[in-house]
N, C-alpha and C positions, 0 to 999 in steps of 0.2 A: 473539220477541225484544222484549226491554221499547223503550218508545217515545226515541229522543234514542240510542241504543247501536246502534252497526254492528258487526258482526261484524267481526273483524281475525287474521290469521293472524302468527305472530311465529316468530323466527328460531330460538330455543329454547325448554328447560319452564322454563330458568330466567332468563330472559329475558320482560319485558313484564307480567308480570299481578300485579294488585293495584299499580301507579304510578299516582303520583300528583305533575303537573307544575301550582305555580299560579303563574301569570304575572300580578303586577300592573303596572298602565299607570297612571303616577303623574302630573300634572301638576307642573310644579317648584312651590317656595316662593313668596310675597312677591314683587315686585321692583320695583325704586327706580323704574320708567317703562317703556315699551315696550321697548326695546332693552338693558334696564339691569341689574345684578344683584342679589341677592338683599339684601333689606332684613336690619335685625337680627328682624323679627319672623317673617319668612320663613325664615332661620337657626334660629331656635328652636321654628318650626312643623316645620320639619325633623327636628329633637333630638323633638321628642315625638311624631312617629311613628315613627322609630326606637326609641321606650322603648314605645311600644303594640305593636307589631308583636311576634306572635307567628311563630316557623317551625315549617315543618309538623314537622320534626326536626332537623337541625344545619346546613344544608348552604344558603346563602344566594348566588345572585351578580349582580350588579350592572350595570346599563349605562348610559348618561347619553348623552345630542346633541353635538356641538362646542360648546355653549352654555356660558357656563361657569357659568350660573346653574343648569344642569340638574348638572351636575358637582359644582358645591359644594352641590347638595341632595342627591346620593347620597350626597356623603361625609361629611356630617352626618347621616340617616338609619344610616349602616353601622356609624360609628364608636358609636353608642348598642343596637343590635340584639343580645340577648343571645344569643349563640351561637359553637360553638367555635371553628367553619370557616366562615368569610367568603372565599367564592374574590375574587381581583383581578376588582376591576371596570374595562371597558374602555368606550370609545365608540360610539356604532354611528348611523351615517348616515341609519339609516330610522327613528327617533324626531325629526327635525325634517322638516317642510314644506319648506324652502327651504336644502337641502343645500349649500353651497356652491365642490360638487365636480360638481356637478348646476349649479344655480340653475333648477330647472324652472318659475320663475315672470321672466314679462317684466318688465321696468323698469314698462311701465304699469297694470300689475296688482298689482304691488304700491305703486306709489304710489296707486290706486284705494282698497285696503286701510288704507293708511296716512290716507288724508284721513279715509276714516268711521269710524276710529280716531278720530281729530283731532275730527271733527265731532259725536261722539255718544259713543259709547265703543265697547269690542272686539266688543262681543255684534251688534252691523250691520254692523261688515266682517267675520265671521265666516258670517253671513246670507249676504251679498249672497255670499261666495264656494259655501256650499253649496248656493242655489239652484240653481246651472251642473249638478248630481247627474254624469252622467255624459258631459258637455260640457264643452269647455272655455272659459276666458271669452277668450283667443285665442290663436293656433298656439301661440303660446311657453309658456303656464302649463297647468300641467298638470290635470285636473279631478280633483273628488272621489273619483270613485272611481277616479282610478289613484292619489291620495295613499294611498285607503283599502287600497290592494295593497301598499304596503308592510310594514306593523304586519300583516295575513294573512299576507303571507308569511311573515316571522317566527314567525306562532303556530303557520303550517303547519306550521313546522320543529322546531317542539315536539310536537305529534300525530306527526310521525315518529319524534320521539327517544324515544317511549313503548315502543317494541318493543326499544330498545337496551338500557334499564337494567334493572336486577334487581329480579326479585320482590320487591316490597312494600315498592322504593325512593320516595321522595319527596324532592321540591325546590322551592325556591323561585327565583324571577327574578323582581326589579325592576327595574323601566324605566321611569327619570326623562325626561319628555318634554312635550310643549307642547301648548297650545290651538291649535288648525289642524291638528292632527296625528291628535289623538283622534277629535274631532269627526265627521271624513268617513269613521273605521272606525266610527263606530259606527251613524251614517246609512245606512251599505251593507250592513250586517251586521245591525243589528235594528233597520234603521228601516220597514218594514213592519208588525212588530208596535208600536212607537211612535205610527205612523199609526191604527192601530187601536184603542190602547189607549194613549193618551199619557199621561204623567208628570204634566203640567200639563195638565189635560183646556180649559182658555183657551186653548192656544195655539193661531197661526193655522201660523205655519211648522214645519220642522220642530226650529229648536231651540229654540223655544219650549216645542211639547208633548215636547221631552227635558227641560224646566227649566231651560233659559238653559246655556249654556258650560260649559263644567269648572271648577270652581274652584282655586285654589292649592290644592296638598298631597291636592285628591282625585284619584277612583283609581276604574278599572274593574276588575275580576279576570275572568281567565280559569282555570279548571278543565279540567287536562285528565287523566280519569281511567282505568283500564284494569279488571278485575273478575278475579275466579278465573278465567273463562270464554272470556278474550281478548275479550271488549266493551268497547267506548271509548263516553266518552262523553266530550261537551267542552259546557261551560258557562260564561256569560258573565254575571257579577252586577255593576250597577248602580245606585245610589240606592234601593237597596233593594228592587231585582226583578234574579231571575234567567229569562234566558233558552238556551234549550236550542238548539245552533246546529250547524246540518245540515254535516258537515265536508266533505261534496260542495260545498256552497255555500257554504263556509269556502277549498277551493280553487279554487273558479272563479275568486275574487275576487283570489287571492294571484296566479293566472295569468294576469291581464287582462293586465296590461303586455305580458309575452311572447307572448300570440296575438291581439297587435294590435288597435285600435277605432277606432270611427269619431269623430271627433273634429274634422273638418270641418264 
């Protein structure tokens, strides 16, 4: 069996082989300050990734935060995307940090946040939160890697739906979402080989050697493919490196939440 493909058994022959699911993780646009919405140039940074974007074939759909800067950058991205079928794009809770159905972050954690905001810029309260890795910084705020279980669970939910569509379907999902959000999936998920092999070979922490934060309008992608054979394989490309990602260790991460951590 080739390296990065696990073997997958599926519900029928006409079911699951040859799909192909790519899921990008978008950063929103521009916006007017921390809290703020999307600038005019963040708007139009918008409009011209929706005229760059290609779809893998017709079928595009959409999710955005409660943000509404994440919202009005989907709906600039969509409304330019050449394609026939643009399903309705919805919301979805698990593309922001600090849900506010949740608020999984204390009052003093995120005023901590906010000051080295204030003090420096995003890129060191961004730091000082991914440092905590699989800690929390206290009871109330939730650590890195249970942020990072959110966005897994979601992509988990994608490697399952591979068995469900038809032969030698393919789709697209974008998902407009935010710095703090990205971040701590992609520290738990391929920050090992970053360690090893860093983006910015200078760096001391770890989102230094990832090359500093996500920027506006950029974007992870996720690959998740199937073959004649019933083989999956799921792939995660970044600033220009793809990395090949163990889907056992793609659900560990999505299940942390639910079988509990130490966190004390």
């Amino acid at each position: 069996m080739k390296e990065g493909l696990e073997q997958k058994s599926f519900e029928s022959k006409e079911n699951g082989r040859n799909v192909h699911i790519r899921a990008k993780f978008v950063r929103h646009g521009e916006k007017s300050s921390f809290d703020g919405d999307l600038t005019e140039k963040g708007v139009e940074g918008a409009k011209k990734y929706g005229r760059e974007f290609e779809p893998l074939k017709d079928r595009v759909k959409g999710f955005y935060s409660h943000i509404k800067r994440s919202k009005d950058t989907l709906e600039n991205i969509t409304q330019e995307i050449d394609t026939e079928k643009k399903y309705k794009s919805r919301p979805r809770n698990d593309l922001i940090l600090n849900d506010p159905g949740e608020m999984p972050w204390s009052e003093d954690s995120l005023r901590k946040y906010k000051e080295l905001v204030k003090a420096g810029d995003e890129s060191a309260a961004l730091d000082w939160y991914l440092s905590y890795g699989d800690r929390r910084p206290d009871a109330e705020t939730i650590s890195p890697k249970e942020a990072a279980a959110r966005l897994a669970g979601l992509i988990e939910k994608y490697v399952r739906m591979v068995s469900k569509l038809k032969n030698g379907s393919s789709v697209d999902f974008v998902h407009i979402s935010h710095s703090g959000t990205i971040e701590p999936f992609l520290q738990q998920v391929i920050g090992n080989e970053i360690e090893q092999n860093p983006i910015a070979p200078d760096g001391k922490t770890f989102l230094e050697k990832l090359g500093g934060m996500i920027n506006f309008l950029e974007e992870f992608e996720v690959d998740i493919k199937t073959d004649e054979n019933d083989n999956l394989a799921v792939e995660l490309t970044f600033r220009g490196r793809k990395f090949s990602i163990d889907h056992a260790k793609l659900k560990e991460i999505s299940l942390y939440n639910e079988n509990g951590n130490d966190n004390e």
